[in-house]
C-alpha positions as CSV (number, residue, x, y, z in Angstrom):
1,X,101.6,132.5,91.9
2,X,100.6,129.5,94.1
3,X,96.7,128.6,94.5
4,X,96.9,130.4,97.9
5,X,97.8,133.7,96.4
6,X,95.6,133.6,93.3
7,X,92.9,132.6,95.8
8,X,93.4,135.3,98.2
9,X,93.1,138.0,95.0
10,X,90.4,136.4,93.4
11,X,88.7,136.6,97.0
12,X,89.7,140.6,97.3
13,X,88.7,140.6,93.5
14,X,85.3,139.6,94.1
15,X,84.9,141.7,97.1
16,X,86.0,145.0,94.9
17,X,83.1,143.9,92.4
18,X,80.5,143.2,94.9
19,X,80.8,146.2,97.0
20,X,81.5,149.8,96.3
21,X,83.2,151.4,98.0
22,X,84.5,148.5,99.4
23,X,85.5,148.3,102.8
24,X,89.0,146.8,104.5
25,X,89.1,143.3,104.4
26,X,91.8,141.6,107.4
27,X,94.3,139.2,105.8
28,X,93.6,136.9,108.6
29,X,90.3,136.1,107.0
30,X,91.2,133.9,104.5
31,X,93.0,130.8,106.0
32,X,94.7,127.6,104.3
33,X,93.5,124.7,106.1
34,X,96.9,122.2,104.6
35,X,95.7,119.4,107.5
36,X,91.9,118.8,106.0
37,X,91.7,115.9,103.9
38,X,91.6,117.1,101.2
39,X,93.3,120.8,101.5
40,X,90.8,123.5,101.7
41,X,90.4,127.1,102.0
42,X,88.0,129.2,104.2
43,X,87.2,132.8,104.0
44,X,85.6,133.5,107.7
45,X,85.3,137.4,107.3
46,X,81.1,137.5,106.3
47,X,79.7,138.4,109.5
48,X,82.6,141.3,109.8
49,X,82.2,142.7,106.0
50,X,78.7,142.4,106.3
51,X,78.8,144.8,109.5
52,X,81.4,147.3,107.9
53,X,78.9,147.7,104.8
54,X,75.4,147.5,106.9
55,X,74.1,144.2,105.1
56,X,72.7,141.0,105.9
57,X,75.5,138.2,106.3
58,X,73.2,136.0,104.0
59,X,73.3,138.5,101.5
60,X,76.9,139.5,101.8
61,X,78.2,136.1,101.2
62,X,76.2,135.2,98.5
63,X,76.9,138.4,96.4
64,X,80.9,137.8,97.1
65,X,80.1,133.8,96.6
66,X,78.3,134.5,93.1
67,X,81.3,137.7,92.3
68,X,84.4,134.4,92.8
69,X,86.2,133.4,89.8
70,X,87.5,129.9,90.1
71,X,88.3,129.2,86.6
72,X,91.2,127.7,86.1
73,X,91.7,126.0,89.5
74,X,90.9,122.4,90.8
75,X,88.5,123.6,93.4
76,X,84.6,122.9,94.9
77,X,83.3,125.7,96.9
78,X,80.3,126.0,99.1
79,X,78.9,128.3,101.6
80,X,78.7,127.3,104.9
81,X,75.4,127.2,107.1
82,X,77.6,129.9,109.1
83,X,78.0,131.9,105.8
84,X,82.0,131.0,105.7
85,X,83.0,130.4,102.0
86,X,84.9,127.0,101.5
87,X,86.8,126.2,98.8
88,X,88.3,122.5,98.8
89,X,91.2,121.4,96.6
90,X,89.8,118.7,94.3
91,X,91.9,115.2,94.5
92,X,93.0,114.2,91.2
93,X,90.6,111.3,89.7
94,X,91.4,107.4,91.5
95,X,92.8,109.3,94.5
96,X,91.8,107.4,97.7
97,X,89.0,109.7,99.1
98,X,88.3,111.1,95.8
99,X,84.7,111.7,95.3
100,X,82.6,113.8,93.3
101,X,80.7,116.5,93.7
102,X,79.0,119.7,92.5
103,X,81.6,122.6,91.6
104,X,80.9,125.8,90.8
């Protein structure tokens, strides 16, 4: 499995754990963004799940957001002021652009 696919399960993953039952979630929601510098990965579906389950988007996102299993992959993530989770592909050390950060 690429870090695309485990992404997109650990995402549906985390959903299953946060919410039960857990509602549909649209594959269109979680995009690869290859042209960002560096690669990243956004999940834009808060504002929608939050609807389906009758929950406040800040909640919503932070309960998936806490629920995400990144061990194992070179990634930062954050949550976005418009409650979009972005994960960023971490540049290997000395890469131009590399810089550090906190990771969760």
């Amino acid at each position: 499995m690429n870090t695309e696919q485990v992404l997109k399960q650990r995402f549906l993953d985390a959903i299953k754990k946060s919410f039960d039952p857990c509602p549909l979630i649209g594959p269109k929601w979680f995009k690869y963004e290859p042209n960002d510098s560096p690669p990243s990965f956004k999940f834009t579906g808060m504002s929608k799940l939050a609807k389906a389950l009758g929950m406040r988007i800040d909640f919503v996102s932070q309960k998936v957001f806490d629920n995400l299993n990144f061990r194992g992959l070179p990634v930062e993530s954050r949550i976005t002021q418009s409650f979009v989770i972005w994960v960023t592909l971490k540049q290997p050390t000395g890469a131009p652009g590399a810089a550090g950060g906190a990771t969760k």
